[in-house]
N, C-alpha and C positions, 0 to 999 in steps of 0.2 A: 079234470084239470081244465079251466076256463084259458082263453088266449089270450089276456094279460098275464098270468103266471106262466103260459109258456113264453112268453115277448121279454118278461122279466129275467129269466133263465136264459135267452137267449143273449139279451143285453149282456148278462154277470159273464157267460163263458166267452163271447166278445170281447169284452175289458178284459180277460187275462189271456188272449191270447195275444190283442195287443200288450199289455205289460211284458209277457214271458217276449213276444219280437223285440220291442224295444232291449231289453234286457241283453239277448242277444246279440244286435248290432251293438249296444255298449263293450261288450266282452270283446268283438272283432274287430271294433276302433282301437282299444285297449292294446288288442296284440299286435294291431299295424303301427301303432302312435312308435310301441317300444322295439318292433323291428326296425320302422324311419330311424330313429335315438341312436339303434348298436348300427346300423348301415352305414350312418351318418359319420360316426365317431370311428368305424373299420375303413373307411374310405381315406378321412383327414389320417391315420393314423400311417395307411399306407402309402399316400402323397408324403407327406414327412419322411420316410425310411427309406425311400426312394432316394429324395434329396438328401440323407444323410450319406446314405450306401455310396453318395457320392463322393463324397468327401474322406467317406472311410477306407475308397475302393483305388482311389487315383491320390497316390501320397503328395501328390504336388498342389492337388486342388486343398487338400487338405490341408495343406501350408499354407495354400494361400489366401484361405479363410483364416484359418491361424492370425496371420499377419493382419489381414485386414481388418477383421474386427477389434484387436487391438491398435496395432499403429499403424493405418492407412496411410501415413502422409510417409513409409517405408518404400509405398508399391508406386512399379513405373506404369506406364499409362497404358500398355496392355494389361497390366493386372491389376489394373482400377477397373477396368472397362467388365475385363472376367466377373470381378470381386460384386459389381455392381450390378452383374445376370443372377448370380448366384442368391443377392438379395431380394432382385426383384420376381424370381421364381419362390423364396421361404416365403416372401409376403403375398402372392401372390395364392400360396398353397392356406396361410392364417387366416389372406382375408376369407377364403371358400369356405374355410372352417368355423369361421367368426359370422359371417352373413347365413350359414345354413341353420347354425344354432341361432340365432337370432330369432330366424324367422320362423325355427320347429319352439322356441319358450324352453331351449333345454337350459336353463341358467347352469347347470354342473356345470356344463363343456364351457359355454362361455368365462365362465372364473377359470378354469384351469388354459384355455387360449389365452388371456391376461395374463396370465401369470407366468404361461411361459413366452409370452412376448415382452411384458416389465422388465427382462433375465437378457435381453439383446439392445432394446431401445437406446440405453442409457451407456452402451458401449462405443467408443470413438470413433472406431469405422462406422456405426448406425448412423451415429451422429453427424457425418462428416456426410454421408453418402443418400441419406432420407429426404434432405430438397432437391436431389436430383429425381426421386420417383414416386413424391409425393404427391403432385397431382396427378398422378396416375391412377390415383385410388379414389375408391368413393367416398364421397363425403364425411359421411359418418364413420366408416372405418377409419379417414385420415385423422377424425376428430380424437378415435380414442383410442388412435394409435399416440399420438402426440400428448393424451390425457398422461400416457405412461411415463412421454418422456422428460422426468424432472431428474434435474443435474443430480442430486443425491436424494437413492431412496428411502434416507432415513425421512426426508418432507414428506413424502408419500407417507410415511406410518403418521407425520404430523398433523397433515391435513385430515385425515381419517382421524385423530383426536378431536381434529375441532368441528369437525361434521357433527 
């Protein structure tokens, strides 16, 4: 065997030991990318249940979310002030969930963030209480938080027609 065919040989088992590494690292980006995804999505999920466990746990707070996101103009101005922590800790926990997906391309999480924030926006206390903590938000999330909020969501299924 001349030392072009061994140089030859040496070359081919070089290329597949790069391909089989590269191969590799894809496999481990893979299983980091989708542990980030479930982390990401058990974190928001537990921030959420926290704030609910609130609500659920102290029956007066839970009234007076009650009240407030229906008829805010009910509650005296301690519990505008309460009503108005309690808003700006859920958005506070949406926007985390909304900026992480964003910035990992999990478009799932971000449609189901939308969707469960369309479900509050368009509620009287949201509506009454959202320019007091609206620039407190960034930009972009204030952008598409305010995308959501059309007086009736049957426009929302309209505008999506005419899109």
């Amino acid at each position: 065997m001349n030392w072009e065919a061994i140089g030859a040989v040496g070359e081919i088992v070089g290329a597949l030991a790069v391909v089989a590494s590269l191969t590799y690292v894809a496999v481990q980006l893979k299983a980091a990318n989708t542990l980030t995804q479930v982390q990401t999505r058990e974190n928001a999920n537990e921030a959420f249940d926290r704030w609910r466990s609130k609500l659920v746990l102290d029956e007066d707070l839970g009234a007076l979310w009650d009240r407030g996101i229906d008829a805010p103009e009910t509650l005296s101005e301690t519990e505008a002030n309460r009503f108005r922590w309690l808003i700006i800790e859920l958005m506070h926990n949406t926007r985390v969930q909304f900026l992480r997906a964003k910035d990992l391309g999990q478009q799932e999480e971000l449609d189901r963030v939308l969707t469960v924030l369309s479900s509050w926006v368009n509620r009287p206390g949201w509506v009454a209480f959202w320019p007091l903590i609206a620039n407190a938000m960034e930009p972009a999330f204030r952008s598409v938080v305010e995308e959501q909020m059309i007086s009736d969501p049957r426009d929302r299924l309209d505008a999506k027609d005419d899109a």
